[in-house]
TIZA-72117 format. One record per residue (C-alpha): x, y, z. Coordinates in steps of 0.5 Angstrom, whole numbers, padded with zeros to 4 digits, always signed. Example, Ala and Ser with C-alpha at 12.3 -4.5 7.8 and 13.67 -1.06 7.14 Angstrom:
+0025-0009+0016/+0027-0002+0014/
This chain:
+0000+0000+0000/+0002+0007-0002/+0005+0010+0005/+0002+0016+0003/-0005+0013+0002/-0011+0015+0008/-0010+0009+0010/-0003+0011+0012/-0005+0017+0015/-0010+0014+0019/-0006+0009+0022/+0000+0014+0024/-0006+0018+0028/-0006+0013+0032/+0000+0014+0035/-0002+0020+0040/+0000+0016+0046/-0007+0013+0047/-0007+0009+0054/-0011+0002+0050/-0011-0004+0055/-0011-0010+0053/-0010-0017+0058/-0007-0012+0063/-0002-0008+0058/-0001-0002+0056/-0002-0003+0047/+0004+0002+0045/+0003+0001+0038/-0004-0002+0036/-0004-0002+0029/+0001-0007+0029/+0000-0012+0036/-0005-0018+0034/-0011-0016+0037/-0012-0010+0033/-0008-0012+0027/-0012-0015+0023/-0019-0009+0024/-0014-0003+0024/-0012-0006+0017/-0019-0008+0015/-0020+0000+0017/-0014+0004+0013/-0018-0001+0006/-0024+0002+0007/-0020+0009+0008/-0016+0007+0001/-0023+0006-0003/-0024+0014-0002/-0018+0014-0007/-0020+0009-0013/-0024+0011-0019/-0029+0005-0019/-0031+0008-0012/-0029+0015-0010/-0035+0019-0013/-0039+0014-0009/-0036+0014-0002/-0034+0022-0003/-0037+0029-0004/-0033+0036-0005/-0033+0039+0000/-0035+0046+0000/-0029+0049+0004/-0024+0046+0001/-0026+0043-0005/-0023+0036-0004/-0026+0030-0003/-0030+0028+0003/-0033+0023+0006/-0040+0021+0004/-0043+0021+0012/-0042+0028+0011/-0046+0029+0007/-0052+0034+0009/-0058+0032+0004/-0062+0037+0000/-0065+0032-0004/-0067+0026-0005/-0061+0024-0009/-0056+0026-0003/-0060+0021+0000/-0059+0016-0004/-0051+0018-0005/-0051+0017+0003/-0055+0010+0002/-0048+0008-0003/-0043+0010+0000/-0046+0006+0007/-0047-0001+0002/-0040-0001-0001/-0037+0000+0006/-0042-0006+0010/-0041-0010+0003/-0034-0010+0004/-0035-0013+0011/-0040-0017+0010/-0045-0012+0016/-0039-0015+0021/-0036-0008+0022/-0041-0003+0025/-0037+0002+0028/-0032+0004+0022/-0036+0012+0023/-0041+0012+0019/-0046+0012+0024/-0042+0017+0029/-0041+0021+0023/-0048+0020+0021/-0051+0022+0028/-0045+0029+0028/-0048+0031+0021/-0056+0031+0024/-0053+0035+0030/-0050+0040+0025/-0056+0040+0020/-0060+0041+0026/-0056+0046+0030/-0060+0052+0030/-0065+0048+0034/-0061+0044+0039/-0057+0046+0045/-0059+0049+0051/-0058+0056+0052/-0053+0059+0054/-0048+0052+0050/-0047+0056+0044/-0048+0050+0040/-0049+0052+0033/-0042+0056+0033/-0039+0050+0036/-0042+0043+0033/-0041+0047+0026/-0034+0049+0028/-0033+0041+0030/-0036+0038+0024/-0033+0043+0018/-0026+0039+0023/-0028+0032+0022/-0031+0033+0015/-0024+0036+0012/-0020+0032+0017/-0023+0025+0015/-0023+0024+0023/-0026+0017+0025/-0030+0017+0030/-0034+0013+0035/-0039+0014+0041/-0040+0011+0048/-0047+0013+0051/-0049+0008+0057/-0047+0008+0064/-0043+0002+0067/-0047-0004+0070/-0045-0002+0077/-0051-0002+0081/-0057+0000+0076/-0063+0000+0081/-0060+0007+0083/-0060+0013+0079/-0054+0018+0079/-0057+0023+0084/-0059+0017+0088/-0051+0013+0088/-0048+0013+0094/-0041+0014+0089/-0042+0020+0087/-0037+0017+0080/-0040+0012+0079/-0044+0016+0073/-0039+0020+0069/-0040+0028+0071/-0036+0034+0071/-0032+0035+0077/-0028+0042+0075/-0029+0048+0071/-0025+0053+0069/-0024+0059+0064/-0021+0054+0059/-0027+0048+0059/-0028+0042+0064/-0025+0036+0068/-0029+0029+0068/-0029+0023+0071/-0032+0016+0071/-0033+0011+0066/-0037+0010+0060/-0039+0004+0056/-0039+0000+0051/-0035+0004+0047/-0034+0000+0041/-0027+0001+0036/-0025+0006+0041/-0017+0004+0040/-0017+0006+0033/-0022+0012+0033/-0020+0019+0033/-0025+0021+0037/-0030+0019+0042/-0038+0022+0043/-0040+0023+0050/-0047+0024+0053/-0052+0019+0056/-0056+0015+0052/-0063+0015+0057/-0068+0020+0060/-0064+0024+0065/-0068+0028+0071/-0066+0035+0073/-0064+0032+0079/-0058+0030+0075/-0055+0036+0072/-0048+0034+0073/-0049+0028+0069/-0052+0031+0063/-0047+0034+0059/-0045+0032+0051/-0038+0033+0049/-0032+0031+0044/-0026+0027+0046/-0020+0025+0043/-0018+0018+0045/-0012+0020+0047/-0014+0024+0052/-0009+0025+0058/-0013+0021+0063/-0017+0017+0059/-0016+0010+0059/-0019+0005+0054/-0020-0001+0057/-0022-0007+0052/-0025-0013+0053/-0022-0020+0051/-0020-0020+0044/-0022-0025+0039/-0018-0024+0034/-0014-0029+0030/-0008-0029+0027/-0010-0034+0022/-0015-0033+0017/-0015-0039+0013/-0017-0042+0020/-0021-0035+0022/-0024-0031+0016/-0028-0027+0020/-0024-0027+0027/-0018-0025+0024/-0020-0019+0020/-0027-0016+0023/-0025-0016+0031/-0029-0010+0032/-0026-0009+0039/-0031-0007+0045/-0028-0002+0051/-0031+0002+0057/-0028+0009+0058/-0025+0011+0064/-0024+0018+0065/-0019+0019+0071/-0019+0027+0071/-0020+0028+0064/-0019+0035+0061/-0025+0037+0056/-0024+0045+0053/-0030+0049+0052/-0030+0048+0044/-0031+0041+0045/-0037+0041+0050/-0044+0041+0046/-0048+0041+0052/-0047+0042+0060/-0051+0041+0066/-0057+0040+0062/-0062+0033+0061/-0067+0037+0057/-0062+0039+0051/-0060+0032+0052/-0067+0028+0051/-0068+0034+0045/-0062+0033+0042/-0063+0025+0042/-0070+0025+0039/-0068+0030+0034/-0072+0028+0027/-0065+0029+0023/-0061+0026+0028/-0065+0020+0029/-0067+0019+0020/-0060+0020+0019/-0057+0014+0024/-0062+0009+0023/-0061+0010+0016/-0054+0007+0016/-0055+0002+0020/-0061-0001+0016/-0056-0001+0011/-0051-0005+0014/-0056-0009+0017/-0058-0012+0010/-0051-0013+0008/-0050-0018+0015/-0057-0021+0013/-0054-0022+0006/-0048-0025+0008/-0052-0030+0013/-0056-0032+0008/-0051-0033+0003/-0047-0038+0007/-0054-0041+0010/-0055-0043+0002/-0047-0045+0001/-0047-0049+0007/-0054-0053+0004/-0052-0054-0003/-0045-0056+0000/-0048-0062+0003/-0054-0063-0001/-0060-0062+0004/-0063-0057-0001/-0068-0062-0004/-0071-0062+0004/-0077-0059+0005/-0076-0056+0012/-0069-0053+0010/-0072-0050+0003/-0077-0047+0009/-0072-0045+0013/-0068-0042+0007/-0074-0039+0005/-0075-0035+0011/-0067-0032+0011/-0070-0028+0004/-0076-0026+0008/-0072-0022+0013/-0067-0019+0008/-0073-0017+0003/-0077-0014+0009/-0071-0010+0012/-0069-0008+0004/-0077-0006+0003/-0077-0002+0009/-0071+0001+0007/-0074+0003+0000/-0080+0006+0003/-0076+0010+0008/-0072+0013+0003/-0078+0013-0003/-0083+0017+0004/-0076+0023+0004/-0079+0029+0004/-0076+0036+0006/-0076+0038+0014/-0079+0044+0015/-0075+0047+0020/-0068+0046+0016/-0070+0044+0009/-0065+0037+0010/-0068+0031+0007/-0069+0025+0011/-0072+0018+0010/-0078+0016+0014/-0076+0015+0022/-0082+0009+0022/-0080+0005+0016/-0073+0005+0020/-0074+0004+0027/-0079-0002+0025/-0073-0005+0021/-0068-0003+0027/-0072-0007+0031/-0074-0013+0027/-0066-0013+0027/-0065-0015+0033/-0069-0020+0033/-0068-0022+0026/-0061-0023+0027/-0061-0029+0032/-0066-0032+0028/-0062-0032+0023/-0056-0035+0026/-0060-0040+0030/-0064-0042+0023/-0056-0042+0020/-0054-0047+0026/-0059-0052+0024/-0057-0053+0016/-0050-0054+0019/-0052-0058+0025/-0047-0064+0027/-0041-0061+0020/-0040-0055+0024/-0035-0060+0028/-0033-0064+0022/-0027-0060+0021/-0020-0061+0023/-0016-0057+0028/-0013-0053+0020/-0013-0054+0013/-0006-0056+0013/-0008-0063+0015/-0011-0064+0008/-0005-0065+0007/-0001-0069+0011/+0000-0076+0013/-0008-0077+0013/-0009-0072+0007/-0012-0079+0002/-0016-0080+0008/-0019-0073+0009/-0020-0071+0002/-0024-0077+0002/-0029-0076+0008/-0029-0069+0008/-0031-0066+0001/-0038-0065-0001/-0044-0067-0005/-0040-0063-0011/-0034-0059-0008/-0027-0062-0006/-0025-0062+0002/-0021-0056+0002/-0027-0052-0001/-0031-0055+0004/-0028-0054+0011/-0026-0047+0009/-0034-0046+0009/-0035-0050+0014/-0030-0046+0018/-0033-0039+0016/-0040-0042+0018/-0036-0043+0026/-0033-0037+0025/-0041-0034+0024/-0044-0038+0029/-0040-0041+0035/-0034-0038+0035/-0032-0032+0041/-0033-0027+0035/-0040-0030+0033/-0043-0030+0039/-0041-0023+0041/-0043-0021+0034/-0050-0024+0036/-0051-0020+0043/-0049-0014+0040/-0055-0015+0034/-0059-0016+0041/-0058-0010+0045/-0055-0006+0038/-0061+0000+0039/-0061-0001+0048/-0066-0006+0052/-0070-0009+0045/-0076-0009+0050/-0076-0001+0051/-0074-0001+0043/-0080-0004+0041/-0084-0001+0047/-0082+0007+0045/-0084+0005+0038/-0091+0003+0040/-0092+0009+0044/-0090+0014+0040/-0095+0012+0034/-0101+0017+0032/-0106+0011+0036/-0112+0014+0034/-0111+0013+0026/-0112+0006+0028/-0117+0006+0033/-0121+0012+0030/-0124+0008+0024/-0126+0002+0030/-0131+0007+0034/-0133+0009+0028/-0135+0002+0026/-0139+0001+0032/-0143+0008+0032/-0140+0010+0038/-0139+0017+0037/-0131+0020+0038/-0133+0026+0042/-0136+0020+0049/-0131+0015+0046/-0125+0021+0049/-0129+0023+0055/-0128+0016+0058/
């Protein structure tokens, strides 16, 4: 790769003196240590597609400061074409990680360019929003900065809020200010890509009261902060990726935030001491139709890619003629048609906001698919699962085994109904590496709870429905007039 390329570029961003902890180690060099490697890798090619002619009017916009190149997620759209452009660039990213990587800032980028779109309208009163999150995005834009977000709260004791918990840290919350900005201290969870992202978006993801004006502030954070430390789960990546197609380059790494007295300008702090400005900030139609837009899009590509190894895996070994594995089958197609349709009506239902005149797909269409998503997914790996069934341990420690001592042997009893033995246990291997390894069953969990609690997801979207269109239409069947049917 050209060492000048963008991936180049990133990669040597990266070496800010971030604190990233890794088995109890501080990582000095994370794009080259082995539980990073392989993603940080994966990311600069994403980066480098920016540059190559079949894909760059796709990916990029010009931007209108400089007159270069930028990103896609930064676009802001004034039509439906820009909404489309957005939808394209986000497919060619997740087609090119299978839907495996969610993190890799489209969606941090998309929430920033609902924040900037909406700017005139957000932020409490005395924050200066607009001024600062149009400086901040014009910088991440030009800059091409990766970005991720971290929102929850650690899971220390969750009956208690952070007005009612006897550690006053267990919340993350402003404990100094100055003329020059903050210092905070506390944790913040599940920062996905934190080690190999330029910056970090703060501010918590549930209702706040206003007993809690100390945990209610938003801000930007470079991830190599003095006093931020990234503490990352285990790692599930593989060196090998013949053995671990997927482990080995999509280890989208998961960290919880511990900020030990971090400093925070003013600049970079959005919103201070103020749950209101939050709650409104989080609801705002832009921010919400532009986010979800990219994770729908990205959802598609995982289904399409469960659903292409539920087929290969069914052709391999000759189950297709089966009733119930053509049923089973059959339903991995409804999932992926119901969430591209929706998809589709989301953007065919765009229309102009009326406050700023930005275009954004319908949020219905959108939230319903995001939460099918998290129920869609499991079903998904469950349905992949039963086609694979006891093959998934028909494979050897390694493909070097096909030709070893026992090579006649293996080629023998290992290959499938029409493909030869190596063909079949790389697929084989790719389906574990889905399904049952530690990567897979962490890529389940986080389909699960990737929009919060499912339940409270798919609650919100029941009570913030117009219930009225749907039950107007019944009183007026039976002849009760609406005027004593609201008086009850």
């Amino acid at each position: 790769m050209n060492r000048q390329s963008p991936g180049s570029s990133y990669r040597a961003r990266l070496y800010d003196g971030r604190k990233v902890w890794v088995n109890g180690r501080d990582v000095a060099d994370v794009p080259n240590h082995p539980a990073f490697k392989g993603t940080v890798d994966t990311v600069a090619s994403l980066i480098d597609l920016q540059e190559q002619p079949e894909t760059r009017d796709a990916l990029t916009f010009t931007s209108p400061a400089t007159g270069k190149r930028v990103n896609a997620a930064f676009l802001v759209p004034y039509g439906k074409e820009d909404i489309l452009h957005r939808h394209e660039a986000f497919r060619i990213w997740s087609d090119a990680t299978f839907g495996m990587m969610s993190r890799i800032s489209e969606y941090s980028r998309s929430l920033l360019t609902g924040w900037y779109a909406s700017r005139n309208r957000l932020g409490g009163a005395s924050d200066h929003f607009a001024d600062k999150i149009t400086r901040y995005f014009e910088q991440s834009r030009d800059l091409d900065w990766m970005s991720t977000t971290a929102f929850h709260d650690p899971q220390i004791d969750r009956s208690k809020g952070p007005s009612d918990s006897p550690d006053p840290d267990a919340y993350l919350r402003i404990v100094k200010e100055t003329s020059d900005g903050i210092w905070v201290r506390g944790a913040k969870m599940v920062a996905t890509a934190a080690p190999y992202v330029d910056e970090i978006f703060i501010y918590p993801f549930h209702r706040r009261s206003s007993e809690d004006l100390l945990y209610s502030s938003m801000f930007a954070v470079s991830a190599g902060a003095p006093g931020l430390h990234l503490v990352c789960r285990e790692p599930f990546a593989s060196e090998q990726p013949e053995e671990h197609p997927l482990s080995s380059r999509y280890d989208e790494m998961d960290a919880v935030l511990i900020f030990d007295d971090v400093f925070v300008p003013w600049e970079r702090v959005f919103i201070k001491n103020d749950p209101e400005a939050i709650w409104k900030m989080r609801m705002d139609p832009a921010v919400v139709a532009l986010s979800q837009h990219q994770t729908v899009v990205r959802l598609i590509s995982k289904l399409e890619f469960v659903t292409a190894v539920g087929h290969e895996v069914a052709t391999t070994i000759g189950v297709t003629h089966h009733l119930h594995v053509q049923e089973k089958l059959g339903e991995l197609l409804v999932q992926l048609s119901t969430i591209k349709s929706l998809l589709a009506v989301s953007e065919e239902l765009a229309k102009p906001d009326a406050d700023t005149g930005v275009w954004l797909p319908a949020i219905e269409p959108l939230t319903t698919a995001r939460n099918l998503g998290s129920r869609y997914y499991p079903r998904a790996i469950g349905i992949l699962q039963h086609i694979c069934a006891g093959g998934l341990m028909q494979t050897p420690s390694t493909l070097a085994e096909l030709d070893g001592p026992l090579g006649p042997l293996l080629q023998k009893y290992y290959r499938g109904a029409s493909i030869p033995a190596k063909e079949r246990v790389r697929l084989f291997k790719l389906a574990w590496d889905l399904i049952a390894s530690p990567l897979g069953s962490r890529h389940e969990l986080y389909e699960i709870f990737y929009s919060g609690d499912p339940v409270r997801a798919y609650a919100a979207q029941y009570l913030g429905y117009d219930q009225t269109r749907l039950t107007d239409p019944v009183w007026k069947l039976i002849g009760q007039p609406l005027n004593e049917v609201s008086a009850r």
